[in-house]
C-alpha positions, 0 to 999 in steps of 0.5 A: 634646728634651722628653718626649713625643719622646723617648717616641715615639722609643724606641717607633719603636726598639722597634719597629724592633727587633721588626720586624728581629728577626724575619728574624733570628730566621728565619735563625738556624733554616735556619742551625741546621736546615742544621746538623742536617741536615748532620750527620745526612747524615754520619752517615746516610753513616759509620754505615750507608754506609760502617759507619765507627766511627771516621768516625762516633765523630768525627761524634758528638764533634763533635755534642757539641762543638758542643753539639748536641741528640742527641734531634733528630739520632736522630730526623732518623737513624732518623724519616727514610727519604730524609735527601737529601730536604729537603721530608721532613726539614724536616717531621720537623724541624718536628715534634719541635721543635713537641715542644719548644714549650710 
C-alpha cells in the first residue's frame, strides 16, 4: 500500500468515524434526558405525593450517586407544572442546557 492510500484510507475512517458519532452522540442524550426525567417523576411522586422523607432522601442519594446534576433536576421539579408531560419537559429541558453551551 503506498502513501497516498493509506492517506485516503484513514480520511474514509475519519470520516466514518464522524458520520457514526453523531447517532451516538444523539443517543446518549434521550438515554440521559430519560434518566432526568425518570428521577424527577420520582421525586415529583415522594416529595409532593406522598410527602415521603425518606422515599425522597434515598431519591436524592442516588442522584448524587449516579452523579447527577442537581441544577437540572430542581429546574425540571419546580420549572415544570405537568412532569407527565414529555413535549414540556423536553423544552424546559433544552432550554437550561442551552444555559450550559457556550
Amino acid at each position: 500500500m503506498n502513501q497516498s492510500s493509506t492517506k485516503t484510507a484513514d480520511v474514509r475512517k475519519q470520516e466514518t468515524l464522524l458520520t457514526t458519532a453523531q447517532p451516538t452522540a444523539e443517543c446518549r442524550l434521550r438515554n440521559d434526558r430519560q434518566s432526568y426525567f425518570a428521577i424527577t417523576r420520582s421525586l415529583v411522586q415522594a416529595q409532593f405525593v406522598l410527602a415521603d422523607g425518606v422515599l425522597s432522601q434515598r431519591l436524592w442519594q442516588e442522584v448524587a450517586d449516579r452523579d447527577m446534576e442537581v441544577g437540572r433536576i430542581l429546574n425540571l421539579l419546580y420549572g415544570c407544572w405537568f412532569q407527565d408531560d414529555e413535549t414540556e419537559m423536553t423544552a424546559l429541558d433544552d432550554a437550561f442546557l442551552a444555559l450550559h453551551v457556550s
